[in-house]
C-alpha positions, -999 to 999 in steps of 0.1 A, spaced: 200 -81 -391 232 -101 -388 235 -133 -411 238 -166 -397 274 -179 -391 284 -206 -412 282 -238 -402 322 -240 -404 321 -218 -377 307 -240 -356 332 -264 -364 358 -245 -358 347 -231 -326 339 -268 -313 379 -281 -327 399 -272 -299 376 -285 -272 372 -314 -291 412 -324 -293 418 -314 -257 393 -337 -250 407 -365 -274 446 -356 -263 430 -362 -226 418 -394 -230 451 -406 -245 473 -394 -222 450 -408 -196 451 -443 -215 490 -444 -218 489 -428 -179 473 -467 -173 494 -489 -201 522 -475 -181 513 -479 -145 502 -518 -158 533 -522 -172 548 -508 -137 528 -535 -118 535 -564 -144 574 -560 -140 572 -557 -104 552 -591 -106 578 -607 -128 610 -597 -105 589 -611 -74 579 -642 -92 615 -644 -99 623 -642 -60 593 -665 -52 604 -695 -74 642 -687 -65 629 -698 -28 610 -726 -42 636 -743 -63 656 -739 -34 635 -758 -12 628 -788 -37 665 -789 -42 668 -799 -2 639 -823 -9 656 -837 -39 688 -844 -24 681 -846 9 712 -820 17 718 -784 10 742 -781 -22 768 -754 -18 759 -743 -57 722 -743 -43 731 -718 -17 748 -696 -43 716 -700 -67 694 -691 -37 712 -659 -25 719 -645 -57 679 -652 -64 671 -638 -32 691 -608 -33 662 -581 -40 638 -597 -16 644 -563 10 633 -541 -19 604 -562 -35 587 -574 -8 596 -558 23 613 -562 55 592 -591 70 596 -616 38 632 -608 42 631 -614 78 611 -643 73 635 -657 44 665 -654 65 651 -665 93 637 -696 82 649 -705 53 683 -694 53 691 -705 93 671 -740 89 694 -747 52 725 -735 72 719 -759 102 713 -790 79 743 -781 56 763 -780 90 747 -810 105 753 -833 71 791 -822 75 791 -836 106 775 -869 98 803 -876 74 830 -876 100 809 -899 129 811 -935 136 779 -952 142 764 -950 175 740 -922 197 761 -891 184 754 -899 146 717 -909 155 712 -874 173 726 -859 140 703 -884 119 669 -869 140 680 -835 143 686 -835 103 653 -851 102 633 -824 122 651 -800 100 636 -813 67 605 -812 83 603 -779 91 616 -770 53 590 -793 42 561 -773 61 581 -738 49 566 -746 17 533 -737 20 541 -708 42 560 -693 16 530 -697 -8 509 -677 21 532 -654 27 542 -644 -13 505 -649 -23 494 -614 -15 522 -604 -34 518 -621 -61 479 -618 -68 466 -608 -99 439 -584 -100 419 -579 -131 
């Protein structure tokens, strides 16, 4: 008749199971701490982009004209959107953002050199429609960055 084994045995038999399990569950914790931490810097450098385009916008609404320091502030903010967001944001942002700022930076040049009359009227309208169409941007921007921008808990 063989004696009992000690109960350190048992222990000892159950140790190693025990810190693979334990060694498993960290790694699988730091595994999601660093896949979070992934997602929240992604979030920040597209929140970055988002509110580059925004601030752009409101600048045209606060002046009324497209600053040449705004243009600068608005590429360079800009600049990752390719990589970020995609091909269709980028297409989007050039598209309609960029081409509309360009037309009214090019159309408020030209106002400056034109006596009054039917030419600088045109110019006066077509500036207008312009600012309309950056004025309705805004919300499309927020529907086109929002799935982008979501937080999911």
């Amino acid at each position: 008749m063989q004696p009992d084994p000690h109960w350190t045995a048992y222990l000892s038999a159950l140790l190693a199971p025990t810190v693979a399990v334990l060694g498993t569950l960290v790694a699988f914790q730091q595994w999601r701490t660093a896949r979070n931490k992934l997602k929240f810097d992604l979030f920040q450098r597209r929140l970055l982009v988002y509110e580059a385009v925004q601030s752009f916008l409101a600048s045209i609404f606060r002046s009324g004209k497209v600053a040449d320091e705004e243009l600068v502030k608005y590429l360079t903010g800009v600049a990752e959107v390719r990589w970020l967001y995609g091909a269709e944001i980028s297409h989007f942002l050039r598209e309609s953002v960029w081409c509309n700022a360009i037309d009214l930076q090019c159309l408020h040049a030209e106002l400056e050199g034109l006596p009054v009359g039917e030419e600088r009227t045109s110019n006066v309208r077509k500036q207008s429609e312009i600012k309309k169409v950056l004025l309705s941007l805004s919300k499309v921007v927020d529907e086109r960055f929002e799935p982008y921008l979501r937080l999911y808990h």
